[in-house]
VEXDRENPA-954903 format. One line per 10 residues: number of its first residue (from 1); for each residue x, y, z of C-alpha. Coordinates in nm, 3 decimals. Example, Ala and Ser with C-alpha at 12.3 -4.5 7.8 and 13.67 -1.06 7.14 Angstrom:
REM residues 2
1	1.230:-0.450:0.780 | 1.367:-0.106:0.714 .
REM end
This chain:
REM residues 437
1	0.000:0.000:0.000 | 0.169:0.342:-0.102 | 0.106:0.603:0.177 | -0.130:0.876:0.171 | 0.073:1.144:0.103 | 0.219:0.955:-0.213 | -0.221:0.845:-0.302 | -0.313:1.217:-0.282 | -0.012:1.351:-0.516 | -0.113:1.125:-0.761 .
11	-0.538:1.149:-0.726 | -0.409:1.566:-0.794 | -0.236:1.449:-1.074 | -0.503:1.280:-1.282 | -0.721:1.430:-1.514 | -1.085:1.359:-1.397 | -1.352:1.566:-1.300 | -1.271:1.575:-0.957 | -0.935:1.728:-1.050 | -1.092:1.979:-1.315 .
21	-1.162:2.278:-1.104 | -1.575:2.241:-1.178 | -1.720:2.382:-0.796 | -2.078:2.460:-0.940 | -2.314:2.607:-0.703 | -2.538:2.347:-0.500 | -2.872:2.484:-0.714 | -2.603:2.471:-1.062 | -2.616:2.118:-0.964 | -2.929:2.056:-0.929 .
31	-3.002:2.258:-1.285 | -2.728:2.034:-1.433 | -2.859:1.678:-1.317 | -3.155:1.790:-1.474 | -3.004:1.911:-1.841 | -2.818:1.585:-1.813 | -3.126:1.367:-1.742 | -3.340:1.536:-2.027 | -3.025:1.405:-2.283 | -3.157:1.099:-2.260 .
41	-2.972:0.740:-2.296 | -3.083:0.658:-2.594 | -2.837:0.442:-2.791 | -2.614:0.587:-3.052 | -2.536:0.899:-2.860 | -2.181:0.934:-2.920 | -2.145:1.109:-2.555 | -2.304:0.876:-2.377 | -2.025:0.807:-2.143 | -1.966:1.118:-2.103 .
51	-2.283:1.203:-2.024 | -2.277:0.923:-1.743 | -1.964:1.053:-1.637 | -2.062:1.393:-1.529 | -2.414:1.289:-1.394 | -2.181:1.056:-1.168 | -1.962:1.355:-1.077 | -2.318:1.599:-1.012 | -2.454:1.311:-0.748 | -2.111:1.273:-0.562 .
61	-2.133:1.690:-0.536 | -2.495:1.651:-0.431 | -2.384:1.366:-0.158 | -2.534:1.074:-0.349 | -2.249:0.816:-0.377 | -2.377:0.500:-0.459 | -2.573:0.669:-0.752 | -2.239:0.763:-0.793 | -2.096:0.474:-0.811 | -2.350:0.322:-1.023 .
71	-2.325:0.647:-1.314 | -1.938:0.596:-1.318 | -2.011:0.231:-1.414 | -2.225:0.300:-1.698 | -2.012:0.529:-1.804 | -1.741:0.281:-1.871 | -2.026:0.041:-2.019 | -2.134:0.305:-2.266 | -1.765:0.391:-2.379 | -1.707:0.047:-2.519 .
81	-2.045:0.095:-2.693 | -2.020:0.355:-2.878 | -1.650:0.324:-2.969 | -1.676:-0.041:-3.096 | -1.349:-0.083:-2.990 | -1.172:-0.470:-3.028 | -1.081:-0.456:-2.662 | -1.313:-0.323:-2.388 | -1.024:-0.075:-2.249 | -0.918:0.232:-2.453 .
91	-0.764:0.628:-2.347 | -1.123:0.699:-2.334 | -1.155:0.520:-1.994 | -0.886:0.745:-1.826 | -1.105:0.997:-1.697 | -1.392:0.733:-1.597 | -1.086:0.519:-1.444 | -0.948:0.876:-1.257 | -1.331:0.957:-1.141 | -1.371:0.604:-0.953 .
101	-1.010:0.660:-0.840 | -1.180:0.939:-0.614 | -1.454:0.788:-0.536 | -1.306:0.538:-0.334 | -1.086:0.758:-0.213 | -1.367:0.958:-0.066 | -1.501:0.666:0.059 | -1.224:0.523:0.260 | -1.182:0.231:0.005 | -0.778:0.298:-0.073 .
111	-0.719:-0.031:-0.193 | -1.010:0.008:-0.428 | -0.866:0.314:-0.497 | -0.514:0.233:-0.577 | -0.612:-0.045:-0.776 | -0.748:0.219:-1.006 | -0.508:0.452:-1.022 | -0.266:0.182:-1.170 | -0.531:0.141:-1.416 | -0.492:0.473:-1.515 .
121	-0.128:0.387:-1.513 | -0.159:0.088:-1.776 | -0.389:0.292:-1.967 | -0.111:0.588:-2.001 | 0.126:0.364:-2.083 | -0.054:0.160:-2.352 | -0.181:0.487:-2.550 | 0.046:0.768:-2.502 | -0.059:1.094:-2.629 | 0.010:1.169:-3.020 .
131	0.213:1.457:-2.895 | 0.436:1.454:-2.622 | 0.391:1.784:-2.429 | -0.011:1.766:-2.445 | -0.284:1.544:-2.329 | -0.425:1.209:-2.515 | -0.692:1.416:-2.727 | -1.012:1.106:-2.573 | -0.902:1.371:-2.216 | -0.943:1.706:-2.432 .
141	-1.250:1.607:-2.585 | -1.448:1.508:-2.281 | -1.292:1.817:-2.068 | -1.385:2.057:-2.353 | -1.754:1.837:-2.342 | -1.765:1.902:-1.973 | -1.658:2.246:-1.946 | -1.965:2.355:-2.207 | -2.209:2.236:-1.944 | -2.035:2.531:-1.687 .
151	-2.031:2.871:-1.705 | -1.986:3.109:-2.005 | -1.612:3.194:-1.928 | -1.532:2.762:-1.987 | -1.699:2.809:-2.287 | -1.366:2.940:-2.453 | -1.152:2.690:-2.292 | -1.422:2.419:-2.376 | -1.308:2.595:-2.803 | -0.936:2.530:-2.730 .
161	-0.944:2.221:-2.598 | -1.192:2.062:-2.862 | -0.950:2.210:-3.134 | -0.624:2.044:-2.992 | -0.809:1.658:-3.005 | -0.927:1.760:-3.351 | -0.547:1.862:-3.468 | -0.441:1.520:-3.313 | -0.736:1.291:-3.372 | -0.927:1.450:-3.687 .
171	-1.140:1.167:-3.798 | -1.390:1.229:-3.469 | -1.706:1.341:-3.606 | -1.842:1.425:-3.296 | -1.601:1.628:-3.181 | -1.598:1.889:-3.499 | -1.934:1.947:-3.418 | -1.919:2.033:-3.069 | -1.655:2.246:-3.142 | -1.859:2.479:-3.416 .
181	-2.138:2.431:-3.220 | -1.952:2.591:-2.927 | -1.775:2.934:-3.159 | -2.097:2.962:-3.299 | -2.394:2.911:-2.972 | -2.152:3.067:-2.715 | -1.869:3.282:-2.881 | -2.049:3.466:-3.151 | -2.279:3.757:-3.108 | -2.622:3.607:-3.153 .
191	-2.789:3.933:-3.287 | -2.545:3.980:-3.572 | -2.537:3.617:-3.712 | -2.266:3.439:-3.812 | -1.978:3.587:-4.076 | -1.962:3.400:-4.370 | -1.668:3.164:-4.257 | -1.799:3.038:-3.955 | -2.143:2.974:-4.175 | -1.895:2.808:-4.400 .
201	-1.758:2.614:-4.084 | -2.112:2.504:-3.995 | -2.233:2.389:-4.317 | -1.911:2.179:-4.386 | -2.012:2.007:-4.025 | -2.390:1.972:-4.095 | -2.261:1.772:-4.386 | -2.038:1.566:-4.233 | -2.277:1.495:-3.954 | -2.622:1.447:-4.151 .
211	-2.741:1.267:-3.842 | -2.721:1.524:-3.622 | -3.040:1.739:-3.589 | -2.977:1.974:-3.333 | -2.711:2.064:-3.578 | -2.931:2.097:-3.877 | -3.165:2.335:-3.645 | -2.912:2.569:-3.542 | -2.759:2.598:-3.895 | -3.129:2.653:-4.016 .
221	-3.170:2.938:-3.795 | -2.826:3.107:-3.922 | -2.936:3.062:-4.272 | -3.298:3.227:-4.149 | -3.090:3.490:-3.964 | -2.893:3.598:-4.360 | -3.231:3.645:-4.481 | -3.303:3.340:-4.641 | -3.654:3.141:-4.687 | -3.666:2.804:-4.447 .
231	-4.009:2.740:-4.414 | -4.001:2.421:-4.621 | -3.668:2.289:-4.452 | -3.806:2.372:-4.096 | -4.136:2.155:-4.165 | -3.911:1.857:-4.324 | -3.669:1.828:-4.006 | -3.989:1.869:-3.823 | -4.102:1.570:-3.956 | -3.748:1.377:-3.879 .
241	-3.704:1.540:-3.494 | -4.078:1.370:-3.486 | -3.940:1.030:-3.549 | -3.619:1.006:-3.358 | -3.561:0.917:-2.981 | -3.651:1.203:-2.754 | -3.401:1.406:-2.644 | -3.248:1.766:-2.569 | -2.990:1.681:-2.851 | -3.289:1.611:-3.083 .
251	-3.317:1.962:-3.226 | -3.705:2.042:-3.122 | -3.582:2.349:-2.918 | -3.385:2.486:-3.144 | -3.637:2.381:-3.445 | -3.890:2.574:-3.207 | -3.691:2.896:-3.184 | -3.687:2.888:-3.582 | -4.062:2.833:-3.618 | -4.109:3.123:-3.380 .
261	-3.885:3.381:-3.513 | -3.863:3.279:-3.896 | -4.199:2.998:-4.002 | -4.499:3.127:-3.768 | -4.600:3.092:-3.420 | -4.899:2.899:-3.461 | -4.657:2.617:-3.655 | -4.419:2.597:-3.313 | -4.737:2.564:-3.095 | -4.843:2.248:-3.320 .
271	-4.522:2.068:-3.356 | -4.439:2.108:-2.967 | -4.812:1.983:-2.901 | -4.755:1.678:-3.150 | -4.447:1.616:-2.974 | -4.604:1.580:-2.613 | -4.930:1.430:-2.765 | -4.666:1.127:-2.881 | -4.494:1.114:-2.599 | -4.693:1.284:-2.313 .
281	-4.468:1.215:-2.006 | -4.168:1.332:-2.123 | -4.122:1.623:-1.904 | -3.860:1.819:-2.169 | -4.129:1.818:-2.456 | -4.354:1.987:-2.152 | -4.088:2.234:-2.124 | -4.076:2.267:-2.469 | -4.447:2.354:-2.529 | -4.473:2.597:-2.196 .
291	-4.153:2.778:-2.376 | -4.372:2.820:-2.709 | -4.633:2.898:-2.474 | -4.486:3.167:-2.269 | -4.345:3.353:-2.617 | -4.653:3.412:-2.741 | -4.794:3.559:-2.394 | -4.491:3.742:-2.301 | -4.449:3.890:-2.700 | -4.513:4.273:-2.707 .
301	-4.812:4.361:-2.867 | -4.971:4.006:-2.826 | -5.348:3.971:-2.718 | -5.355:3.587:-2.641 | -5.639:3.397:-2.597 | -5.740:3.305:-2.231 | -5.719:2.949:-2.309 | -5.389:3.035:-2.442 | -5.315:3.153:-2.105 | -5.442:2.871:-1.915 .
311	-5.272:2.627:-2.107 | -4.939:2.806:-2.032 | -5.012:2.849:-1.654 | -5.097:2.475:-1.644 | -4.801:2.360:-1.840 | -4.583:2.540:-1.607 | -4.717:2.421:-1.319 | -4.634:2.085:-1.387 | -4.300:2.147:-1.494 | -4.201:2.274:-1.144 .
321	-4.318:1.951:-0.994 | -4.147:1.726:-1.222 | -3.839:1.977:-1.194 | -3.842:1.997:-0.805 | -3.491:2.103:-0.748 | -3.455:2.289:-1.014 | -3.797:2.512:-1.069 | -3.639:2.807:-1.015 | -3.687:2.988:-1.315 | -3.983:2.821:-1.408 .
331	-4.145:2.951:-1.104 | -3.994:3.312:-1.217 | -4.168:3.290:-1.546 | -4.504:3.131:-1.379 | -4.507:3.462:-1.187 | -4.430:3.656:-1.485 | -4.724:3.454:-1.641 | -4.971:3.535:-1.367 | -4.879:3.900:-1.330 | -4.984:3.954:-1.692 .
341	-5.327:3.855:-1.623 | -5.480:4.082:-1.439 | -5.681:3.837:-1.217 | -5.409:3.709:-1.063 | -5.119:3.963:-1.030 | -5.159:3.892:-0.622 | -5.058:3.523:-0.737 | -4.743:3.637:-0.870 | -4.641:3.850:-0.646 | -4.664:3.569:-0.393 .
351	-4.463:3.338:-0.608 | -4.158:3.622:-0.642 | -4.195:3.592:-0.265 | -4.169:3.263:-0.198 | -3.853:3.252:-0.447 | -3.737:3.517:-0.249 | -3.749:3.330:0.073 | -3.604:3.019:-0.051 | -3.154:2.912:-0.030 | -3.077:3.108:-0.327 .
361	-2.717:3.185:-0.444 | -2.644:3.540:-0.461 | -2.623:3.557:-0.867 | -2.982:3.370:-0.847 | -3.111:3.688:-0.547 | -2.970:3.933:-0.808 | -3.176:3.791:-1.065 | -3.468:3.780:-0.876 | -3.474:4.112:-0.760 | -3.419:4.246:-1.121 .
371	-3.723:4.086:-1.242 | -3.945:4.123:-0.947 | -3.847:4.513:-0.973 | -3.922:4.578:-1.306 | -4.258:4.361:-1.205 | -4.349:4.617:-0.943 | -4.283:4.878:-1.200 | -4.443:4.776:-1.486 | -4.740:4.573:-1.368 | -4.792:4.689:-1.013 .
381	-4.721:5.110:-1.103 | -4.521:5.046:-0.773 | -4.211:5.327:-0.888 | -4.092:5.346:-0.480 | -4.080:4.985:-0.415 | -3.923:4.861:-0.775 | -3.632:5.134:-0.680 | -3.550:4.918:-0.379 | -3.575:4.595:-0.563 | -3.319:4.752:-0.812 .
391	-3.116:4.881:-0.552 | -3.080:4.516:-0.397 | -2.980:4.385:-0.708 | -2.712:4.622:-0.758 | -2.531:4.580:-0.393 | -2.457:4.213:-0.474 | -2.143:4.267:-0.608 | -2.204:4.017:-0.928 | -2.124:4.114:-1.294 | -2.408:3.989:-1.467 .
401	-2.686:4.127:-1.763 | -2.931:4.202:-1.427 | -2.736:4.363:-1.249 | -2.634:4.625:-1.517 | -2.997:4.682:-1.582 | -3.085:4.729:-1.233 | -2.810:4.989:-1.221 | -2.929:5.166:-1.545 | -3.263:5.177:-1.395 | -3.162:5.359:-1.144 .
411	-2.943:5.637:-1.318 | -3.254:5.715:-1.476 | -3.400:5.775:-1.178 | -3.135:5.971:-1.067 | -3.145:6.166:-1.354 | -3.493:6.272:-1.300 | -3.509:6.586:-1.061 | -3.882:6.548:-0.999 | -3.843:6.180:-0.900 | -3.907:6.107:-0.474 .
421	-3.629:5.884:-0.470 | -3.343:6.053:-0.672 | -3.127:6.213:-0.388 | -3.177:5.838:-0.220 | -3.051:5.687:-0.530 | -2.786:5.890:-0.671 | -2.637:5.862:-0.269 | -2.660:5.442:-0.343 | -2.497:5.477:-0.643 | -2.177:5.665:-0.512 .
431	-2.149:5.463:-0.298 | -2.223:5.087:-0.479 | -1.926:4.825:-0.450 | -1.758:4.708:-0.730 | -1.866:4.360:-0.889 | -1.676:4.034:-0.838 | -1.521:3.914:-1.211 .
REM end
């Protein structure tokens, strides 16, 4: 047995997720497990084990162990599926292999533990990295997979390390796509659209990976975005999202988003409806609908239909049973939902307080108070109290989109000589921290 001084160096040393600096928020976890579950495990998924991977790392964070246990497992199950390999080890079991490493670790099991970390060992030595002074590009691929599931700054990390297993390992399908679905869905300014290389970039991938729907979706949206007419490819990938396992990866979503913005509303309502009415348990084609649902209520200028209304409310509803842990926002827009209608604007405003009174991280408060100030302002004609919402939202010392509003909000009311509040605010304002980075 090698002592514990020796077992820690080299747990530090592997490259798993416990050793990947990924500290998500306890309610980030819960939101992940969730993302993760709606996937799906549908055969064929070509990040399947890493799928199972990083559920297995969420339930350790969350104090679930065994489940753990049991997700690392399938993990290392699903790897030998879907890369057909002749023998059931390969460099892609390295990170599962470092993962259960820690686990056992955690859990007192050192022998267990050891005995993995000399699989790790064997592994290392049997498939060295392409290049010498970087890691075996199975480790960049699934790092760069994991770090897109974190916050926006990974995203660009996530970019680099996807292009360094393409440069040594460019026959991975999977792994091109990820990587222009990444520069284009999180490193490109969505209101501009794409420039016409990484539209070039995208289309080269779509082609290369016909199979891949969610692909098709997004590059149908860029194409909508330059101007051009997708109507008639919208309602054909309709029809084959329709006929392939359910799944977050399927496309609907993003086929959604195009129906909305470039096809017509009325289109998005029916396919999301068909969806559910094929499959009506599946709790992501519910969120899928209430998301149609919601757009069309929450649209300026839009008189909906009260049955239009009801059907949203409803939808919603359910969603934050089935997503217990993780209802956050959901409850957010079911408040946003009910203080629209004027019937039940003392419904929402109980909702915003319950949030309120819930374990929220600080970047979650901010966000609430944002919203729930431009609620009182807009809905409720409530100009004194929305200033202190805004005013709580700015003291968290956060960068974030709501906090910057908040603070806007309230230079305009300092700005305005008449207004009750401005010697109150512009004091607030001299005086506000500066944000965290």
């Amino acid at each position: 047995m090698m002592s514990q001084t020796s077992l820690e160096s080299k747990l530090e040393a592997l490259q798993c997720h416990f050793t990947w600096d990924l500290d998500p928020s306890r309610s980030k976890l819960f939101r992940l497990r969730d993302q993760l579950e709606d996937i799906g495990t549908e055969e064929g998924n070509s990040w399947l084990g890493h799928i199972y991977n990083l559920r297995g790392y969420v339930q350790y964070k969350l104090g679930f162990t065994q489940d753990a246990q049991s997700l690392f497992n399938k993990a290392a199950e699903a790897f030998c599926q879907t890369r057909r390999a002749d023998s059931d080890e390969g460099p892609w079991l390295v990170v599962n292999y470092g993962n259960l490493a820690w686990l056992h670790h955690h859990l007192g099991e050192q022998a267990e533990s050891q005995a993995y970390l000399s699989k790790v060992d064997a592994l290392m030595n049997k498939y060295p990295s392409p290049s010498q002074d970087e890691l075996h590009p199975e480790i960049y691929a699934e790092k760069a997979w994991t770090l897109m599931k974190f916050s926006a700054d990974k995203k660009q990390l996530a970019a680099d390390y996807f292009q360094r297993a393409i440069r040594m390992q460019p026959d991975m399908v999977e792994w091109k796509t990820s990587h222009v679905l990444v520069l284009c869905r999180f490193l490109t300014p969505s209101n501009t659209g794409l420039d016409a290389d990484m539209l070039e970039k995208m289309r080269i991938a779509k082609e290369e990976d016909p199979e891949n729907l969610y692909l098709a979706a997004q590059y149908l949206q860029e194409c909508a975005k330059k101007g051009e007419r997708v109507e008639d490819e919208a309602r054909e990938l309709a029809t084959k999202i329709l006929k392939n396992p359910v799944s977050s990866y399927s496309g609907m979503k993003a086929l959604l988003w195009v129906c909305i913005d470039y096809v017509s509303v009325d289109e998005a309502i029916d396919l999301a409806e068909e969806a559910l009415k094929n499959y009506p348990d599946v709790r992501f084609l519910k969120s899928c609908a209430a998301f149609c649902y919601k757009w069309i209520i929450t649209s300026r200028g839009s008189y909906p239909k009260q049955s239009t209304i009801d059907r949203a409310i409803s939808l919603h509803e359910e969603l934050i049973s089935l997503y217990p842990q993780s209802s956050f926002m959901k409850r957010m827009d079911l408040a946003r939902l009910y203080g629209m209608t004027n019937h039940s604007q003392a419904k929402a405003e109980q909702i915003y307080q319950e949030v309120l009174e819930s374990d929220l991280d600080p970047a979650d408060k901010q966000l609430v108070y944002n919203k729930f100030a431009k609620y009182l302002f807009f809905v409720q004609k409530d100009s004194r109290r929305s200033v202190k919402y805004h005013m709580r939202a700015a003291e968290i010392p956060i960068q974030s989109i709501f906090r910057q509003n908040s603070i806007m909000n309230l230079e305009k009311i300092r700005d305005r000589n008449w207004h009750q509040m401005r010697r109150e605010v512009e004091e607030f304002l001299e005086n506000l921290p500066e944000p965290e980075m």
